[in-house]
Backbone as CSV, one residue per row, in Angstrom:
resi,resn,N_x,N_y,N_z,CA_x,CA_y,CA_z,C_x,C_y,C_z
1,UNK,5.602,69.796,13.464,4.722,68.878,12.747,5.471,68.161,11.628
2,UNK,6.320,68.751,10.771,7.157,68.262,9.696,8.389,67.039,10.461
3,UNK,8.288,66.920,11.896,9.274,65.984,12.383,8.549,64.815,12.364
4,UNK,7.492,65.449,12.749,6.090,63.928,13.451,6.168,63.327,11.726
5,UNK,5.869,63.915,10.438,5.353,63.512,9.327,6.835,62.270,8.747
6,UNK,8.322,62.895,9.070,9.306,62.800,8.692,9.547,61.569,9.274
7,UNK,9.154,61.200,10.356,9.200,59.930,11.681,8.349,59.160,11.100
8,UNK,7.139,59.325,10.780,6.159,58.156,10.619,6.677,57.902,8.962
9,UNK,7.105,58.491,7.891,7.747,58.234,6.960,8.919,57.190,7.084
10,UNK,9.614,56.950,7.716,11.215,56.670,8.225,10.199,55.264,8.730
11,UNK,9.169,55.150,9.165,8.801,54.038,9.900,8.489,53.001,8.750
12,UNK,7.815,53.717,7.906,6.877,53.288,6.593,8.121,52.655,5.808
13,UNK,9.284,53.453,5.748,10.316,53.037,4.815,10.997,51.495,5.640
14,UNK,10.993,51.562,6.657,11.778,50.216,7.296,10.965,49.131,7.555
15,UNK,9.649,49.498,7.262,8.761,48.385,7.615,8.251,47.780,5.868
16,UNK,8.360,48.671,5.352,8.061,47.700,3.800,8.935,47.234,3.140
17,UNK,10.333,47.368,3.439,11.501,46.677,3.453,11.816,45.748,4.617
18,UNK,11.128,45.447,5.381,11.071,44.392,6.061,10.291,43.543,5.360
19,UNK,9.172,43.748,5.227,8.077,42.845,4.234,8.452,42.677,3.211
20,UNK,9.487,43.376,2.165,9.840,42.756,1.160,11.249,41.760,1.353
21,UNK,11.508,41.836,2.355,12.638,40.948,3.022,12.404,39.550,3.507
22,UNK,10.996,39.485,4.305,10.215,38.216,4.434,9.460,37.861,3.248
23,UNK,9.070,38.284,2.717,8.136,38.176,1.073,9.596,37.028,0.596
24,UNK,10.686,37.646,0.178,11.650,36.615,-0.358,12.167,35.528,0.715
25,UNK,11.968,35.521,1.624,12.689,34.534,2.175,11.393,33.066,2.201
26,UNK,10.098,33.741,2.460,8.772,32.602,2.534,8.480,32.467,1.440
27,UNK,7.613,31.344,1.219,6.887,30.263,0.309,5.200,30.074,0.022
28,UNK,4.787,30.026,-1.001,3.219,29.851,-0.517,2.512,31.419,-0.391
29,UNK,1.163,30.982,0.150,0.283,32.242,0.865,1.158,32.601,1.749
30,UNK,2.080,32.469,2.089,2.467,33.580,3.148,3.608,34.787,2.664
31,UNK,4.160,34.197,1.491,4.749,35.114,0.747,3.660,36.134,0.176
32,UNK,2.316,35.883,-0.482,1.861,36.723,-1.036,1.457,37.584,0.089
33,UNK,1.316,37.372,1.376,0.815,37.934,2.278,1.391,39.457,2.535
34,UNK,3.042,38.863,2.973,3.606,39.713,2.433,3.813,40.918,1.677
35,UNK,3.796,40.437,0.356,3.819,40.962,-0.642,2.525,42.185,-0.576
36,UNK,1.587,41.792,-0.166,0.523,42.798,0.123,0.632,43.733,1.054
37,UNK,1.161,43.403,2.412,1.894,44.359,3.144,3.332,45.089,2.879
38,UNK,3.771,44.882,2.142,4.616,45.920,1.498,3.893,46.581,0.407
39,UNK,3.150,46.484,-0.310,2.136,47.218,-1.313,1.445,48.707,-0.431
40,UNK,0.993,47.948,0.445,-0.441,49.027,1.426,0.756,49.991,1.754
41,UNK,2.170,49.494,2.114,2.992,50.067,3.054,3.772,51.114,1.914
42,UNK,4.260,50.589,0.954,4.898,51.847,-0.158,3.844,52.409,-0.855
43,UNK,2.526,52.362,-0.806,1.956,53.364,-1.048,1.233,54.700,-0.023
């Protein structure tokens, strides 16, 4: 069970660093969009 928790962690970490990766590269509402999906995602 501590692998399954450790995996979906590891997922969480590369995906809200993706969103904060598109957050800087876009403009507008779609940056804040972003920005909100890396929020939901590091918490």
């Amino acid at each position: 069970m501590n692998w399954i928790i450790l995996i979906i962690a590891g997922l969480f970490e590369v995906a809200f660093a993706f969103c904060l990766g598109k957050a800087k590269e876009t403009t507008g509402n779609d940056m804040y969009l972003w920005y909100v999906g890396f929020l939901l995602l590091f918490l």
